[in-house]
PQR file of N, CA, C, O and H, with PARSE charges and radii, in Angstrom:
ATOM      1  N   UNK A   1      24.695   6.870  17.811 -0.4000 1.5000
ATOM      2  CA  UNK A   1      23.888   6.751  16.620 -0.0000 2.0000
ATOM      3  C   UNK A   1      24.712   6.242  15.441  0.5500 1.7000
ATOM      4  O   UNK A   1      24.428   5.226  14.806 -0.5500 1.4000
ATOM      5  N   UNK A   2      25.727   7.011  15.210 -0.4000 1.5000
ATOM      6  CA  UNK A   2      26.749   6.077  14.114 -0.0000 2.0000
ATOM      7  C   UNK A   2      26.872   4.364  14.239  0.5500 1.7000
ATOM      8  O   UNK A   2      26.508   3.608  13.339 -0.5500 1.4000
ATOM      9  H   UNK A   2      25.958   7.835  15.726  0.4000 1.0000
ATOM     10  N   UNK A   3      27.341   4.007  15.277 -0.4000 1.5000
ATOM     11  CA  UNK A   3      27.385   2.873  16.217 -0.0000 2.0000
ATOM     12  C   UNK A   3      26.247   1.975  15.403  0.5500 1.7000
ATOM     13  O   UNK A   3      26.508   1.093  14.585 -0.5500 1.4000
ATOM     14  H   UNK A   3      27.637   4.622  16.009  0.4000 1.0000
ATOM     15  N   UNK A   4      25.486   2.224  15.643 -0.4000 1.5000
ATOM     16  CA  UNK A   4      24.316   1.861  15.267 -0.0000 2.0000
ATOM     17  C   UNK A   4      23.917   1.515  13.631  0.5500 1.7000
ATOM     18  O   UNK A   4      23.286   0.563  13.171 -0.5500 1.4000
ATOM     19  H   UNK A   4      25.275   2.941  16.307  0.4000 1.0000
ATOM     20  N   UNK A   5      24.540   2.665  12.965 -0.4000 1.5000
ATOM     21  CA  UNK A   5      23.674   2.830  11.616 -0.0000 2.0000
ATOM     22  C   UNK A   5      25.166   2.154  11.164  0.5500 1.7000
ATOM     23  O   UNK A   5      25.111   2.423   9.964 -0.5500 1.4000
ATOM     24  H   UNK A   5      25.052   3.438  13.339  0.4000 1.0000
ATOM     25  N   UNK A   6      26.409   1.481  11.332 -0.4000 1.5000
ATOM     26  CA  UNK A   6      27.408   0.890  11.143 -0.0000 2.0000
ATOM     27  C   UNK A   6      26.957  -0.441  11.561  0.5500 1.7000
ATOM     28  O   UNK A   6      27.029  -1.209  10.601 -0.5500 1.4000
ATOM     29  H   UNK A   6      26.454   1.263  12.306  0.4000 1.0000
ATOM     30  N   UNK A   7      26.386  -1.188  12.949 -0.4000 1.5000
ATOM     31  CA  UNK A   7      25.920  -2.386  12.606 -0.0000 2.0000
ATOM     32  C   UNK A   7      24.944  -2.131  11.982  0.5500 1.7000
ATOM     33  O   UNK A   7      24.977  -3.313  11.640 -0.5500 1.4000
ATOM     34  H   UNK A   7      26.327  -0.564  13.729  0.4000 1.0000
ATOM     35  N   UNK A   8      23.910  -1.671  11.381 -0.4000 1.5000
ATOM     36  CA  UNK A   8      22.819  -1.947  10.594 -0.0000 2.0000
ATOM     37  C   UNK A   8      23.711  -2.370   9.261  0.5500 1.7000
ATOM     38  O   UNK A   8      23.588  -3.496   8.780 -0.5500 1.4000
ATOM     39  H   UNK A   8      23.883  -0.711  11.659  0.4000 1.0000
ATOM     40  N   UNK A   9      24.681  -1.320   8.659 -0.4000 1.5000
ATOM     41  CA  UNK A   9      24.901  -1.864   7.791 -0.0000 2.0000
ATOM     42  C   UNK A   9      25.837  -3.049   7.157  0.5500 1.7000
ATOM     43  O   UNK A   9      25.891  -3.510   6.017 -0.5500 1.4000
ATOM     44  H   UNK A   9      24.781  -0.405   9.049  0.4000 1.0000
ATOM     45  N   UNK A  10      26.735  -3.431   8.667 -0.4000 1.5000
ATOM     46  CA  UNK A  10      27.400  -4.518   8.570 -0.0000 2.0000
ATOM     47  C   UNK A  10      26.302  -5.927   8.306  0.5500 1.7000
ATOM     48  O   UNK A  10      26.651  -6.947   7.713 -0.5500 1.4000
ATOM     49  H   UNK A  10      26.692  -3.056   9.593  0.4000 1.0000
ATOM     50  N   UNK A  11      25.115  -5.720   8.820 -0.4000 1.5000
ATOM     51  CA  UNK A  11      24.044  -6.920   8.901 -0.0000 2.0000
ATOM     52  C   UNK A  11      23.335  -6.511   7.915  0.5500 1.7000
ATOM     53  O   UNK A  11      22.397  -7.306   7.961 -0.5500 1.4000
ATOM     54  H   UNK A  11      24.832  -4.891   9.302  0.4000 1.0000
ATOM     55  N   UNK A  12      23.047  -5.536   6.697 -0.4000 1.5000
ATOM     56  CA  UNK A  12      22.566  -5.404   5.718 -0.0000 2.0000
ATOM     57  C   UNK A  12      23.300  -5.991   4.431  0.5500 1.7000
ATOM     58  O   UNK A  12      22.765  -6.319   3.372 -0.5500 1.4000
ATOM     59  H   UNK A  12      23.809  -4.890   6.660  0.4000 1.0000
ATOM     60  N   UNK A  13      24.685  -6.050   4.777 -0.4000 1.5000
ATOM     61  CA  UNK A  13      26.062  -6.644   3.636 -0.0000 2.0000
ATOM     62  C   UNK A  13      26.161  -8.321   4.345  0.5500 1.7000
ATOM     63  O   UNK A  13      26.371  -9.030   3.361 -0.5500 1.4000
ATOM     64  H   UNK A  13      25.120  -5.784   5.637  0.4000 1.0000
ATOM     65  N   UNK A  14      26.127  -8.843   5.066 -0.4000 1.5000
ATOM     66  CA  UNK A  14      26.299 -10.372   5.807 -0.0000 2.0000
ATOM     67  C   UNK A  14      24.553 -10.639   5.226  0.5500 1.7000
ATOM     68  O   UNK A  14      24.409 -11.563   4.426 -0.5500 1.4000
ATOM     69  H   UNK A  14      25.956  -8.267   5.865  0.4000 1.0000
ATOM     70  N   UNK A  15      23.546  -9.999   5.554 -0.4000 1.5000
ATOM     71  CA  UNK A  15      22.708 -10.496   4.694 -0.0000 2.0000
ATOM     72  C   UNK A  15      22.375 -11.039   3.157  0.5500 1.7000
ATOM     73  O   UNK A  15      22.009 -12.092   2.635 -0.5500 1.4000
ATOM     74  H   UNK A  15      23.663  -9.249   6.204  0.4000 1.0000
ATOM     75  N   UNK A  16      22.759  -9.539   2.704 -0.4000 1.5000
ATOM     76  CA  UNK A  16      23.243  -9.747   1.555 -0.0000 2.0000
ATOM     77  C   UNK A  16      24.190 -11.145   0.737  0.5500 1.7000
ATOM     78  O   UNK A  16      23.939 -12.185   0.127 -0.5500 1.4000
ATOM     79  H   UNK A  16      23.056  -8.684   3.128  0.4000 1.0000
ATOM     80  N   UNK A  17      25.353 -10.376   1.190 -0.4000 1.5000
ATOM     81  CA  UNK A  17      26.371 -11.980   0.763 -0.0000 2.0000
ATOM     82  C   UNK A  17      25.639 -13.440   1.275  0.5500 1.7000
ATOM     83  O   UNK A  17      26.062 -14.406   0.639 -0.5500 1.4000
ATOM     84  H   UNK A  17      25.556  -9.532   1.686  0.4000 1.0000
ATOM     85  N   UNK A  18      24.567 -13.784   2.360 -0.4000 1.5000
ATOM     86  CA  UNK A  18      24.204 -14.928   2.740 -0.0000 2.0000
ATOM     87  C   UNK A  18      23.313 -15.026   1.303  0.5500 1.7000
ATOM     88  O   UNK A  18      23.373 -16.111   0.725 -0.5500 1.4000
ATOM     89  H   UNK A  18      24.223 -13.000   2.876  0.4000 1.0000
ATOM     90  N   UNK A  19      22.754 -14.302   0.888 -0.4000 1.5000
ATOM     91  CA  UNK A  19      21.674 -14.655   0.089 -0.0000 2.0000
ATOM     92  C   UNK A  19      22.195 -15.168  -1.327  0.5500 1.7000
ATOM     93  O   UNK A  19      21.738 -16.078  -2.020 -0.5500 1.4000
ATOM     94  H   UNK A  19      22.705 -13.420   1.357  0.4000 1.0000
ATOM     95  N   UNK A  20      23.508 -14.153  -1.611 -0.4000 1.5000
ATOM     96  CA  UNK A  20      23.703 -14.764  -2.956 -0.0000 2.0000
ATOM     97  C   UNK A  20      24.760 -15.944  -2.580  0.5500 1.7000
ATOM     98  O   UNK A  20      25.182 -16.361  -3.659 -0.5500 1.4000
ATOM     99  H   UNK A  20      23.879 -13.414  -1.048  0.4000 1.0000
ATOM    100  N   UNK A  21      25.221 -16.485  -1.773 -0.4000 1.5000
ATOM    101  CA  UNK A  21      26.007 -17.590  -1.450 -0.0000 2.0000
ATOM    102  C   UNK A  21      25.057 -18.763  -1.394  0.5500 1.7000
ATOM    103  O   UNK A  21      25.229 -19.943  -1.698 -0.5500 1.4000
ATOM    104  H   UNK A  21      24.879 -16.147  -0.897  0.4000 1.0000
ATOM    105  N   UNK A  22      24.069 -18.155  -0.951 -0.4000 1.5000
ATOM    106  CA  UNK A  22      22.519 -19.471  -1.028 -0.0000 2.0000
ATOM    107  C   UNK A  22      22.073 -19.392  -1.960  0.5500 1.7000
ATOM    108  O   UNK A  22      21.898 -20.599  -2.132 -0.5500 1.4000
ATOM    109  H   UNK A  22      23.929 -17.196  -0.705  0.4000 1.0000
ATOM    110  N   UNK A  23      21.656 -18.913  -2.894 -0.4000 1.5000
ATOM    111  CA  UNK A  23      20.993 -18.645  -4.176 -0.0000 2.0000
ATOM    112  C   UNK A  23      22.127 -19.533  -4.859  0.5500 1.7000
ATOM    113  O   UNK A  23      21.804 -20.618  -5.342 -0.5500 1.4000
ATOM    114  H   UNK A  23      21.797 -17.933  -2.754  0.4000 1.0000
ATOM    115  N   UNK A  24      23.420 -19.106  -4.909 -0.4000 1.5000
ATOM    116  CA  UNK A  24      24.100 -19.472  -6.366 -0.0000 2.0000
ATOM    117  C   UNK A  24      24.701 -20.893  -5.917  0.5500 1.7000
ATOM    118  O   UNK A  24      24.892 -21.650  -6.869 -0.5500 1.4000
ATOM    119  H   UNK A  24      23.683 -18.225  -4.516  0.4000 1.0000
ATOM    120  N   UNK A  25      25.080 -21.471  -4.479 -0.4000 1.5000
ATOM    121  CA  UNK A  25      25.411 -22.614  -3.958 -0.0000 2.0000
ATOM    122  C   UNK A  25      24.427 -23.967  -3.702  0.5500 1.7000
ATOM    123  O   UNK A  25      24.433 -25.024  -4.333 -0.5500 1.4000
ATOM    124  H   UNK A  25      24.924 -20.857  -3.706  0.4000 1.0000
ATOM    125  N   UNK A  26      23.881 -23.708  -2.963 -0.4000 1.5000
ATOM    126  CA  UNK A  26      22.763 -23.826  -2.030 -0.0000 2.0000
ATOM    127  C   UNK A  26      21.335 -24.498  -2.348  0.5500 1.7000
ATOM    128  O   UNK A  26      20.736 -25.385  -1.739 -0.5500 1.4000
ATOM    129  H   UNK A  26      23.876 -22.849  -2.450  0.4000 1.0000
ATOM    130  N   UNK A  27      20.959 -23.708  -3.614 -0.4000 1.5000
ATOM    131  CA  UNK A  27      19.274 -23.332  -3.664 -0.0000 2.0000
ATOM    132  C   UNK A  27      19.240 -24.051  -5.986  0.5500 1.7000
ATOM    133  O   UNK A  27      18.903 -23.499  -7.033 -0.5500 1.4000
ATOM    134  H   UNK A  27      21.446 -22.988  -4.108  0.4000 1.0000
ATOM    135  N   UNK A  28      19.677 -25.142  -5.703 -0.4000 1.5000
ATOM    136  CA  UNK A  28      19.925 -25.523  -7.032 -0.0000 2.0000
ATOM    137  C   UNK A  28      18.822 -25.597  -8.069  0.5500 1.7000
ATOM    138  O   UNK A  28      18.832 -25.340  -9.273 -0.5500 1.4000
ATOM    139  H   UNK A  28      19.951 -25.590  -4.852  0.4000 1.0000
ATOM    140  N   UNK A  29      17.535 -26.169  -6.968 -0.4000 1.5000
ATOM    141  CA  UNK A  29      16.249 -25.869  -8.145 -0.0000 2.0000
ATOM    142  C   UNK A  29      15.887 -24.276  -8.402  0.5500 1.7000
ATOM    143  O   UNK A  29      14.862 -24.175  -9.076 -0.5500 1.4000
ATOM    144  H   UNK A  29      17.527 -26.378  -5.990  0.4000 1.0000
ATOM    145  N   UNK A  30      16.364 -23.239  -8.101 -0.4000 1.5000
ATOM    146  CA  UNK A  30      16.227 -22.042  -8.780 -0.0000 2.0000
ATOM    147  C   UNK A  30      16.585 -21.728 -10.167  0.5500 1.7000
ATOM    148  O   UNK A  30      17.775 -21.656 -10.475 -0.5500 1.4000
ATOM    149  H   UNK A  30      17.196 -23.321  -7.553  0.4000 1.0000
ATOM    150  N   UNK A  31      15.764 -21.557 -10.930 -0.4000 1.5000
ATOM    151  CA  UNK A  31      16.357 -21.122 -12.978 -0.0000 2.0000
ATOM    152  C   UNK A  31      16.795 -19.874 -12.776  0.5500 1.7000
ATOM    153  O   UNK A  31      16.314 -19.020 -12.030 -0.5500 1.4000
ATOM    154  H   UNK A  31      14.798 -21.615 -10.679  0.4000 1.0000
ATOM    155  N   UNK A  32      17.959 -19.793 -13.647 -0.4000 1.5000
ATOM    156  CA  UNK A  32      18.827 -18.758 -13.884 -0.0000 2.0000
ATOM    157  C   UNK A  32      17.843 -17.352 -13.224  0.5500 1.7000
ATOM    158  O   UNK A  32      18.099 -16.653 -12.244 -0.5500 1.4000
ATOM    159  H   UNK A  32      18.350 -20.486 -14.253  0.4000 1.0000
ATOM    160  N   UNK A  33      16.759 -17.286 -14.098 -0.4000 1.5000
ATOM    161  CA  UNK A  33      16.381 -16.182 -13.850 -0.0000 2.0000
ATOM    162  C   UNK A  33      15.913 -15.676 -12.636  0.5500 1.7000
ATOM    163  O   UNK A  33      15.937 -14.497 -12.284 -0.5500 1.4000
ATOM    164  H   UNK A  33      16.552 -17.854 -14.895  0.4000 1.0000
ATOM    165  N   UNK A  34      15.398 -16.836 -11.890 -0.4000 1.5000
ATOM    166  CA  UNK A  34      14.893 -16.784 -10.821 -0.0000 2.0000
ATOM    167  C   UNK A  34      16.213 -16.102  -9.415  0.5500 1.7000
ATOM    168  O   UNK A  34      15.988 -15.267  -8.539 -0.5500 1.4000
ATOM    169  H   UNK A  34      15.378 -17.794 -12.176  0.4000 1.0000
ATOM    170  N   UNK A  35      17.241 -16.699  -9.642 -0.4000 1.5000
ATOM    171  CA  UNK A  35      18.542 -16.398  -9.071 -0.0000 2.0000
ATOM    172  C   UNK A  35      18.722 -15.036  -9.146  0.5500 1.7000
ATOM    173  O   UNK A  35      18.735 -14.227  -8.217 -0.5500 1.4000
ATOM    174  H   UNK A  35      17.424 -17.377 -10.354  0.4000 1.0000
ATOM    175  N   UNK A  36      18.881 -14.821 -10.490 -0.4000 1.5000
ATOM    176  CA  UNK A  36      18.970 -13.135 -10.151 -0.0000 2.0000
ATOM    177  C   UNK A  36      18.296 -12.099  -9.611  0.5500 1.7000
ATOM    178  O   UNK A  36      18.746 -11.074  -9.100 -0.5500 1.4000
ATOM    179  H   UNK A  36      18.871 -15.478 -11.244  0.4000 1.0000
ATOM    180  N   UNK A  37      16.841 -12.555  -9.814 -0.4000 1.5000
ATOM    181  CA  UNK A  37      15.486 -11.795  -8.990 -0.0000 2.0000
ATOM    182  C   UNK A  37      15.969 -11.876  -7.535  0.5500 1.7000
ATOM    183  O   UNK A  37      16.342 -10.869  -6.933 -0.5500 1.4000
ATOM    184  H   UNK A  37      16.476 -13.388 -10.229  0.4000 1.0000
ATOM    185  N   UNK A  38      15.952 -13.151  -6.963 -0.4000 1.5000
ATOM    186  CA  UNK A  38      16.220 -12.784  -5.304 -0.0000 2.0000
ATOM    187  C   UNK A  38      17.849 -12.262  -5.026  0.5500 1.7000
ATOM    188  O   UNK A  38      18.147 -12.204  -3.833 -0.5500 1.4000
ATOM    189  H   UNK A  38      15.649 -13.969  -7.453  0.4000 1.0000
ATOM    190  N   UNK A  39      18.760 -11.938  -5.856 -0.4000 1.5000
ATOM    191  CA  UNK A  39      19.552 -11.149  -5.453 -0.0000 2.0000
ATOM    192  C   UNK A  39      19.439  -9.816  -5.381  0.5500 1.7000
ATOM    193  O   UNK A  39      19.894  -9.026  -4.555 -0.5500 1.4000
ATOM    194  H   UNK A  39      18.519 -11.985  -6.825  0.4000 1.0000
ATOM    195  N   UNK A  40      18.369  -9.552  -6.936 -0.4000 1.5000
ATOM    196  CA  UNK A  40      18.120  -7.769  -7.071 -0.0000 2.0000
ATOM    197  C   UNK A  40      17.180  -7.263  -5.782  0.5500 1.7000
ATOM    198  O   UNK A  40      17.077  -6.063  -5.525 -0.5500 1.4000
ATOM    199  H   UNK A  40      17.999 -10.194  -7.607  0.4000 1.0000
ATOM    200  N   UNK A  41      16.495  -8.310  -4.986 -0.4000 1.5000
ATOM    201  CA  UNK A  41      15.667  -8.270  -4.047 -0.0000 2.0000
ATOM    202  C   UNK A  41      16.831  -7.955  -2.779  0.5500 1.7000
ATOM    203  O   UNK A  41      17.025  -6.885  -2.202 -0.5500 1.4000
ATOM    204  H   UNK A  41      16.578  -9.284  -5.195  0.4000 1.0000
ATOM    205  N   UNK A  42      17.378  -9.004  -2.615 -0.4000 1.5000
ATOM    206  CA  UNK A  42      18.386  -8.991  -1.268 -0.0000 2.0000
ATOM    207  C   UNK A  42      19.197  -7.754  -1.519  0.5500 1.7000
ATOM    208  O   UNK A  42      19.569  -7.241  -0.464 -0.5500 1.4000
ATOM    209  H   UNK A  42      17.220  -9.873  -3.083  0.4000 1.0000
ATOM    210  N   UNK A  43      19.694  -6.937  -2.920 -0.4000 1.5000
ATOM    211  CA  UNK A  43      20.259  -5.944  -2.833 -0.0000 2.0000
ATOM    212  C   UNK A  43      19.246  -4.846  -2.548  0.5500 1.7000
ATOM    213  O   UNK A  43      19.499  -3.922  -1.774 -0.5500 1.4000
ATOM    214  H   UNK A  43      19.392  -7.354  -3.778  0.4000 1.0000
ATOM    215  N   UNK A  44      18.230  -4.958  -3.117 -0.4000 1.5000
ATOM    216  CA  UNK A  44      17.915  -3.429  -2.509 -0.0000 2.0000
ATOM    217  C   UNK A  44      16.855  -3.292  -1.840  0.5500 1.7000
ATOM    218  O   UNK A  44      16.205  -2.251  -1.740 -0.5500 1.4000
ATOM    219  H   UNK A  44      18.024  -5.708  -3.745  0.4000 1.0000
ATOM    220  N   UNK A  45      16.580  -4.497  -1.263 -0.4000 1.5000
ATOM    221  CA  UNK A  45      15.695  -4.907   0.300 -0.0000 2.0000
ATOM    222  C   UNK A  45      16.611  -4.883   1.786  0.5500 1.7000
ATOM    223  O   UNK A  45      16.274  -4.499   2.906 -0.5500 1.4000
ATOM    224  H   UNK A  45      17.108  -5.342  -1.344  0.4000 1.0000
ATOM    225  N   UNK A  46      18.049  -5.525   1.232 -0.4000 1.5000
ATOM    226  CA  UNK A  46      18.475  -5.644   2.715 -0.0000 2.0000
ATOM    227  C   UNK A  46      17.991  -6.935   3.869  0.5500 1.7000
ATOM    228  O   UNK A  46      17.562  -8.054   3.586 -0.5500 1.4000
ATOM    229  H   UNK A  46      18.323  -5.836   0.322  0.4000 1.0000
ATOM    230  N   UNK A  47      18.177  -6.467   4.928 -0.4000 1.5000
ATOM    231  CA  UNK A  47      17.699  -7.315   5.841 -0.0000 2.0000
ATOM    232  C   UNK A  47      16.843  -8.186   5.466  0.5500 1.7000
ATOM    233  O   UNK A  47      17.046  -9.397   5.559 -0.5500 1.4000
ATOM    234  H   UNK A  47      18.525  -5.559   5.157  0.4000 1.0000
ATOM    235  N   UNK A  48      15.397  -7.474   4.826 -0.4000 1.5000
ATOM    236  CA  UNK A  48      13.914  -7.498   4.710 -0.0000 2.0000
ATOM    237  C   UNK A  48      14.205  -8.805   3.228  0.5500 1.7000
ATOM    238  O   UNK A  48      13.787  -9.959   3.140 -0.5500 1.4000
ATOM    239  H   UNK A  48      15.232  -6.491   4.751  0.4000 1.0000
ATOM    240  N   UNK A  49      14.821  -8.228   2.537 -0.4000 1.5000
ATOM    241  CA  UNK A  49      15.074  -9.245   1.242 -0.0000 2.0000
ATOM    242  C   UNK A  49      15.807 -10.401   1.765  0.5500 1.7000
ATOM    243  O   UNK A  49      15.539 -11.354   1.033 -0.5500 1.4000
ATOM    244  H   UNK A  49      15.161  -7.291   2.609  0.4000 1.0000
ATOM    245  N   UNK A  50      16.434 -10.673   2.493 -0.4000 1.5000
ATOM    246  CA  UNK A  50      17.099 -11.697   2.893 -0.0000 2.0000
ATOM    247  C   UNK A  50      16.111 -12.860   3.955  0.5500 1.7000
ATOM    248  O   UNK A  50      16.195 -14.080   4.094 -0.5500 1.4000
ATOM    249  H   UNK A  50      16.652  -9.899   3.087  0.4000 1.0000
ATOM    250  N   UNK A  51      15.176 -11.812   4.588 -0.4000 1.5000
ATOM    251  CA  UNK A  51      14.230 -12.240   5.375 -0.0000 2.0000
ATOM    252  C   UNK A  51      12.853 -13.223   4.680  0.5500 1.7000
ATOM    253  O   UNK A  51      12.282 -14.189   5.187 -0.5500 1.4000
ATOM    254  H   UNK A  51      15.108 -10.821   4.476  0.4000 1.0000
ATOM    255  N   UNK A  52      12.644 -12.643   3.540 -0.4000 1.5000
ATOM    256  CA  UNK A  52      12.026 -13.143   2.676 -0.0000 2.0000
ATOM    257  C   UNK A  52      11.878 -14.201   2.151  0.5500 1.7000
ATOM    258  O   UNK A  52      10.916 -14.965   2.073 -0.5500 1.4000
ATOM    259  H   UNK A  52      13.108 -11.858   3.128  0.4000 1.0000
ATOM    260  N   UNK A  53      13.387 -14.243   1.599 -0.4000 1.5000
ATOM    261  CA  UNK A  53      14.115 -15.183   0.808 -0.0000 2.0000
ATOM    262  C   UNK A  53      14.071 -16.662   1.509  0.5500 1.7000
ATOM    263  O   UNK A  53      13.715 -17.782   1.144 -0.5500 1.4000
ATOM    264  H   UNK A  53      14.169 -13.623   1.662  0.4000 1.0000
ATOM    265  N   UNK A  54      14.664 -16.041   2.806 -0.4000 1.5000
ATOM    266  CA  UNK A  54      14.706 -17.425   3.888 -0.0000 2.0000
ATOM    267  C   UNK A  54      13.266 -18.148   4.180  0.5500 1.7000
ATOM    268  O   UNK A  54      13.257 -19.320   4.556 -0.5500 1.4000
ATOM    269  H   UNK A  54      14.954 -15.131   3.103  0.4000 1.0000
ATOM    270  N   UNK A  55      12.364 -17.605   4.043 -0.4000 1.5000
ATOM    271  CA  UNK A  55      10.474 -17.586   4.356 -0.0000 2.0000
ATOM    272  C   UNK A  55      10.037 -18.430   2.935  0.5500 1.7000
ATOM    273  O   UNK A  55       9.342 -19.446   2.944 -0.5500 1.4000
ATOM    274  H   UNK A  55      12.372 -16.653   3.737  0.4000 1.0000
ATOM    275  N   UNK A  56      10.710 -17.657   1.476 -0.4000 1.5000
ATOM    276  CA  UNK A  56       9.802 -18.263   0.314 -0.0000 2.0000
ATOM    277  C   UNK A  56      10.660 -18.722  -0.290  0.5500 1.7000
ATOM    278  O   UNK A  56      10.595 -19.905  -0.625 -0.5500 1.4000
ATOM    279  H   UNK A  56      11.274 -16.832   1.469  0.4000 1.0000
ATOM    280  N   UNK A  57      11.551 -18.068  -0.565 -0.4000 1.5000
ATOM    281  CA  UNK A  57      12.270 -18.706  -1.776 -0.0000 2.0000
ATOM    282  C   UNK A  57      13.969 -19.441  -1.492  0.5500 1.7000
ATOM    283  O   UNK A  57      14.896 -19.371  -2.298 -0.5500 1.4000
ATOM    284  H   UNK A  57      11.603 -17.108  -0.293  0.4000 1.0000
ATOM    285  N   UNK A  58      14.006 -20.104  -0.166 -0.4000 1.5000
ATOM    286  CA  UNK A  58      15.087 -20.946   0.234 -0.0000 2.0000
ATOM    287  C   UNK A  58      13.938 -22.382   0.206  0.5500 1.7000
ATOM    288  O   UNK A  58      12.794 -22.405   0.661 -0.5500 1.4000
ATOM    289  H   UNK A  58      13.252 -20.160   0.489  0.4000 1.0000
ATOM    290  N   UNK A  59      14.776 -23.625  -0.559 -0.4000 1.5000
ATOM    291  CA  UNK A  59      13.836 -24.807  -0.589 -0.0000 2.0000
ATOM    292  C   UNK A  59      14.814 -25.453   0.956  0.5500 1.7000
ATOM    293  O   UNK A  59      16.015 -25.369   1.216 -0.5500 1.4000
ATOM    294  H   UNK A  59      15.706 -23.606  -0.928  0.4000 1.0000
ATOM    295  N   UNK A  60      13.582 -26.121   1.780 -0.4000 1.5000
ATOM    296  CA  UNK A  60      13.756 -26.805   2.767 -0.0000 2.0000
ATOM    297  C   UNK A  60      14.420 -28.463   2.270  0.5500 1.7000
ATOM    298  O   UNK A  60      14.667 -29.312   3.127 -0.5500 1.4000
ATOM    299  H   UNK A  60      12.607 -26.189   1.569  0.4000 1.0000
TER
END
């Protein structure tokens, strides 16, 4: 069970860091403000915020 709740949270932090490495690199038509919203999202969504992000608010 540790095992477990240790990768969850190794893939909750690699999520994380993907999102603001895409947001602040990546994702250039985002306005300032907008940038910080999907990070406060990816921080305290996790997986689910990162999942999101990739769905709405990453431009193809």
């Amino acid at each position: 069970m540790e095992l477990i709740s240790t990768i969850w949270g190794l893939l909750a932090l690699a999520s994380f860091i993907w999102v603001i490495y895409d947001v602040l690199t990546q994702n250039k038509s985002l306005t300032n403000v907008m940038k910080v919203v999907w990070i406060i999202i990816a921080l305290l969504f996790g997986i689910i915020g990162a999942v999101v992000y990739y769905f709405i608010g990453k431009k193809k």
